[in-house]
Backbone bond lengths (Angstrom), bond angles and torsions (degrees), N, CA, C in turn:
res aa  C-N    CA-C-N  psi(-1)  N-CA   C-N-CA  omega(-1)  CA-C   N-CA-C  phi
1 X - - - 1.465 - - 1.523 109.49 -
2 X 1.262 107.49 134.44 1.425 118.01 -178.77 1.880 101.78 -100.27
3 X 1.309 111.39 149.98 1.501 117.30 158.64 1.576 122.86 -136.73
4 X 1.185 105.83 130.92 2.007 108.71 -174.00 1.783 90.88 -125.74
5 X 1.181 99.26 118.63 1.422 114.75 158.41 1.739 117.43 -77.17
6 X 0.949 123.76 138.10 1.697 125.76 165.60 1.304 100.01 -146.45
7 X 1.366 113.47 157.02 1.241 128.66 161.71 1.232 131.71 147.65
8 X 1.824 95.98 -15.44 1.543 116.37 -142.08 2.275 94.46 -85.45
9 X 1.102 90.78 172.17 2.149 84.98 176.41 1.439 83.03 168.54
10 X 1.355 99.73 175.74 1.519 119.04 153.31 1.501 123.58 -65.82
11 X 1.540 112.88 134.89 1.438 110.16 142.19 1.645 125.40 -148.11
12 X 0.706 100.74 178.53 1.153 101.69 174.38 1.577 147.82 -71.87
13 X 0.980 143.03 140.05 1.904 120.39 -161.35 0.420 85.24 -88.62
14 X 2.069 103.16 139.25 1.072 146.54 161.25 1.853 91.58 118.54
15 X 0.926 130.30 -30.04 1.278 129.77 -168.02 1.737 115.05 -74.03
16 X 1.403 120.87 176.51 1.532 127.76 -173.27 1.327 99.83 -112.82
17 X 1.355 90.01 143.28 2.037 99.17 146.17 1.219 116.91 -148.16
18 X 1.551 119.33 138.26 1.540 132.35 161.28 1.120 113.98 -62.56
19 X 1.813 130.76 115.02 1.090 104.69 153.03 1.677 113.69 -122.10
20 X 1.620 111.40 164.68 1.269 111.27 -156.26 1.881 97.06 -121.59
21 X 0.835 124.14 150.15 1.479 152.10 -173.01 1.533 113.43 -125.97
22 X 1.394 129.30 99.35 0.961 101.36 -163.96 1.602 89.95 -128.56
23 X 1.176 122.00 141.20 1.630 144.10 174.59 1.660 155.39 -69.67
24 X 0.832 110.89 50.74 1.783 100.55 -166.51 2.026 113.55 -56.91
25 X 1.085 93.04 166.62 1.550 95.17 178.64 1.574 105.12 96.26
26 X 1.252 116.63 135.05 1.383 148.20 170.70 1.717 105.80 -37.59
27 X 0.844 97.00 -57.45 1.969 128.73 -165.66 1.874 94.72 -54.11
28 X 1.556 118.64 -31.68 1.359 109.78 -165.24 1.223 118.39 -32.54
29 X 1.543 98.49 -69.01 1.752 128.09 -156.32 1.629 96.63 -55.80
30 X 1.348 142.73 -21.23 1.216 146.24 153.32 1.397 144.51 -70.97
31 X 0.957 84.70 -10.33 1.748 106.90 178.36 1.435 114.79 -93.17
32 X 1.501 124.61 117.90 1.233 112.64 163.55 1.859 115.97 -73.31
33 X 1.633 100.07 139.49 1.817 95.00 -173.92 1.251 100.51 -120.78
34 X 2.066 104.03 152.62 1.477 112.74 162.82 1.076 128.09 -119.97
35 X 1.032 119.87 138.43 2.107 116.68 170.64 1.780 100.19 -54.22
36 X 1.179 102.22 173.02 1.152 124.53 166.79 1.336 124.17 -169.37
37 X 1.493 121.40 169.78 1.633 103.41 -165.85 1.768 93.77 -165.53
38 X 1.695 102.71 155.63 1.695 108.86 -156.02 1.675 88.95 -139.02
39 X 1.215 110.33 131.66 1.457 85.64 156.01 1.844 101.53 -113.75
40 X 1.242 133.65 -153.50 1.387 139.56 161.63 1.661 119.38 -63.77
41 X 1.428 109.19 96.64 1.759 104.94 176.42 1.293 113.39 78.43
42 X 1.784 108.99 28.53 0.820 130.04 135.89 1.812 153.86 -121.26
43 X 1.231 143.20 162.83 1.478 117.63 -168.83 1.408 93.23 -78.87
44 X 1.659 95.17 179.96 1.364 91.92 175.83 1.576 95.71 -97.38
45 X 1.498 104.94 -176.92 1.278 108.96 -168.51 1.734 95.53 -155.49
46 X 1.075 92.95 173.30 1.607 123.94 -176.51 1.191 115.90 -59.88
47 X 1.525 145.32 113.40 1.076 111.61 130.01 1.565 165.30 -83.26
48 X 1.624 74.64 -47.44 1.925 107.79 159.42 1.351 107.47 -178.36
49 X 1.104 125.80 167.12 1.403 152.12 169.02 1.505 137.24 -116.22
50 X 1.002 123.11 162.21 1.863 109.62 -175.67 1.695 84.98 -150.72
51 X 1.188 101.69 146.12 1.837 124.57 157.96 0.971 126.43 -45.81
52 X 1.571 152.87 142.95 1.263 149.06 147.88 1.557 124.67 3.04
53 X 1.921 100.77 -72.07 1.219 102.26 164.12 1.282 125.11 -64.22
54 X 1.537 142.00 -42.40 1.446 135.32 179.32 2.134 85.28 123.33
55 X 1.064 113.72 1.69 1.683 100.45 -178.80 1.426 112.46 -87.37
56 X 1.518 115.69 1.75 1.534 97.35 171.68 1.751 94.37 -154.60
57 X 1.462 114.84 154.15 1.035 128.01 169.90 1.425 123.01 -137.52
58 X 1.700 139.57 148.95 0.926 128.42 160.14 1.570 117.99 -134.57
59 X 1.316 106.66 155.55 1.280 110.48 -177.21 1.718 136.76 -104.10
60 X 1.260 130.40 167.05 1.076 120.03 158.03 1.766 115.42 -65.16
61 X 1.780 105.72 140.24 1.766 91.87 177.85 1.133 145.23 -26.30
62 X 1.800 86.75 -57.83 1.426 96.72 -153.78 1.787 101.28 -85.59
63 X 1.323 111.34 7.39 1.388 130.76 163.26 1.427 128.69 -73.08
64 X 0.829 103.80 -36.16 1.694 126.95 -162.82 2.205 84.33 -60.91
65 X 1.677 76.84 143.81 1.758 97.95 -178.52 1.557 120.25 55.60
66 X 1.730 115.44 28.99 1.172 97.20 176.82 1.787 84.83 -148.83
67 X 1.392 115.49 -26.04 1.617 113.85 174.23 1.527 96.56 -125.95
68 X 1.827 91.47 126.64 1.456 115.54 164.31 1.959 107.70 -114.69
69 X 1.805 102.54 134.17 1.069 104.16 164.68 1.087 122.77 -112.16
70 X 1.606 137.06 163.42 1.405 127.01 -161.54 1.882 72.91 -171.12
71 X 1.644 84.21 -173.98 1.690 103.53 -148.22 1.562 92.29 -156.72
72 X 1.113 110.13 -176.89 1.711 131.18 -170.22 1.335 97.30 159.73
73 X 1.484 92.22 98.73 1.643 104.97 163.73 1.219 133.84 -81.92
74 X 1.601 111.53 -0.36 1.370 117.33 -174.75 1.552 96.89 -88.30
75 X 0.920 112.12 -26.50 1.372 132.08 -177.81 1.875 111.94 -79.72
76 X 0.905 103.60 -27.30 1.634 110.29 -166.07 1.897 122.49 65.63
77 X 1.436 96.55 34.17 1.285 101.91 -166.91 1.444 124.48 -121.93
78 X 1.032 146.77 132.84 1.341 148.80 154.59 1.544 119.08 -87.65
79 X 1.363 127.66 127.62 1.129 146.14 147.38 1.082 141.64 -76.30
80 X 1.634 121.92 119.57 1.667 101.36 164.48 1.534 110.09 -135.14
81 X 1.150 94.87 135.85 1.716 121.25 -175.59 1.136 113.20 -99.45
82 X 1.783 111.71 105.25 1.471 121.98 175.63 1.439 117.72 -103.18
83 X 1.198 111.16 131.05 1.130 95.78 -167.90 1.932 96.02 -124.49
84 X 1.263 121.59 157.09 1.405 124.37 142.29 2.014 88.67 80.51
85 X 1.672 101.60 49.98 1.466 111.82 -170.40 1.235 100.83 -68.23
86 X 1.261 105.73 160.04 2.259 119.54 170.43 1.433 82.17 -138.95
87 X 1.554 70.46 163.55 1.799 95.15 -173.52 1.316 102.68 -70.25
88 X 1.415 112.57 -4.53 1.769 94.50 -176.54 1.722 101.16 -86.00
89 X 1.338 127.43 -31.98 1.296 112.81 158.73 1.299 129.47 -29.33
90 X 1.385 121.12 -20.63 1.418 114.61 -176.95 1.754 116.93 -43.68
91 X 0.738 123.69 113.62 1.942 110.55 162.02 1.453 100.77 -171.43
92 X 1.293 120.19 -152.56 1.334 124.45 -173.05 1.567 102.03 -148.08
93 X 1.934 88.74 113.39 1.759 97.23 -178.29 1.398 107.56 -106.84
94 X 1.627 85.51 163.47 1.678 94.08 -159.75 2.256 83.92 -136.03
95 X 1.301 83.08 146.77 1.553 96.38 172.27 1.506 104.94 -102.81
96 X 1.546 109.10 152.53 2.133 96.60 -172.02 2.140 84.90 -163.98
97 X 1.075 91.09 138.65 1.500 96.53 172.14 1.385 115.41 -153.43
98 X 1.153 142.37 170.45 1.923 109.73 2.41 1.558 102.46 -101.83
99 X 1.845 87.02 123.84 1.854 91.70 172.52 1.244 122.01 -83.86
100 X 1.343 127.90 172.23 1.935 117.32 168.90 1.355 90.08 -83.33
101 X 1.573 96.80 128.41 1.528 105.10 159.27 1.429 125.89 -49.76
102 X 1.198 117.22 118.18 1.566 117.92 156.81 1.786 92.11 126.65
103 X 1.292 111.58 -22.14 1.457 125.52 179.14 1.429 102.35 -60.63
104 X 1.552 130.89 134.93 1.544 137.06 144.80 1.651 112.41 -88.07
105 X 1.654 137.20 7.03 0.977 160.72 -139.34 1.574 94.15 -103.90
106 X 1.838 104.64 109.18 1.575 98.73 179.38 1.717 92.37 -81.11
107 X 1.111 135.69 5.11 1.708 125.26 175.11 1.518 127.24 -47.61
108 X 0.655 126.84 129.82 1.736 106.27 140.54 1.924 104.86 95.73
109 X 1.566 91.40 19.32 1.923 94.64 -158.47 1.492 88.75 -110.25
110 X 1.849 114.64 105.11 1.184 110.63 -171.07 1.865 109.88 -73.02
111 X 1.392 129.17 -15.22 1.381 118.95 -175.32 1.795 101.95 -133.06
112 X 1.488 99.04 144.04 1.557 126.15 -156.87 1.015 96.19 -125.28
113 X 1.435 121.20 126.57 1.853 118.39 135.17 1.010 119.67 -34.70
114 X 1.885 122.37 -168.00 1.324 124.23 170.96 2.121 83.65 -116.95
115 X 1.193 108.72 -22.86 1.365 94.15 168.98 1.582 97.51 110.77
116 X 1.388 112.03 148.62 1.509 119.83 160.29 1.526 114.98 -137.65
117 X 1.320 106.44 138.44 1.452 122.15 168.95 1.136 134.41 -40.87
118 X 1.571 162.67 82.30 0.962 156.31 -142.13 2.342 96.30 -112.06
119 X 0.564 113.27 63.08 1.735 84.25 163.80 1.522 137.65 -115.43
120 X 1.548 106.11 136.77 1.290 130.44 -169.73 1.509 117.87 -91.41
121 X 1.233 107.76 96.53 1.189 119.55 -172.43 1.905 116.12 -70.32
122 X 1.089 147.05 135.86 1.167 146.97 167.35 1.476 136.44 -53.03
């Protein structure tokens, strides 16, 4: 399985961005996937995840009510919709699967994006 992140640019705080993950390989539509996100001289960390099917997702806390992820498997794609950005969002997220559901654990996640840039300017 391959993963390409796009989406990432500037905006402005307070503003949204779509970003899209998009998939090759058979294996997708089975895999539960997670975002993830790095900034400089830092680990990466969690953001959220969604299920195989796309019927459940969870997030990192201090995330919760401002990034929703969703999926389209016909598509081979994962989405995540940020909305209501701060500059501390700035970093560069990368989509990587298949995680254990319920896990925030960047371990053990045999396929990686190359990642896209997100920054939120002040």
């Amino acid at each position: 399985v391959q993963l390409q992140a796009s989406g990432g640019g500037l905006v402005q705080a307070g503003g949204s961005l779509r970003l899209s993950c998009a998939a090759s390989g058979r294996s997708f539509s089975s895999y539960h996937m997670g975002w993830f996100r790095q900034t400089p001289g830092k680990e990466r960390e969690f953001v959220g995840a969604i299920n195989w099917s796309g019927a459940s997702a969870y997030y990192a806390d201090s995330l919760k009510g401002r990034f929703t992820i969703s999926r389209d498997n016909a598509k081979n794609t994962v989405y995540l919709q940020m909305n209501s950005l701060k500059p501390e969002d700035t970093a560069v997220y990368y989509c990587a699967g298949p995680v254990r559901f319920g896990s925030s654990s960047t371990g053990g996640i045999d396929y990686w994006g190359k990642g896209t840039l997100v920054t939120v300017s002040s």
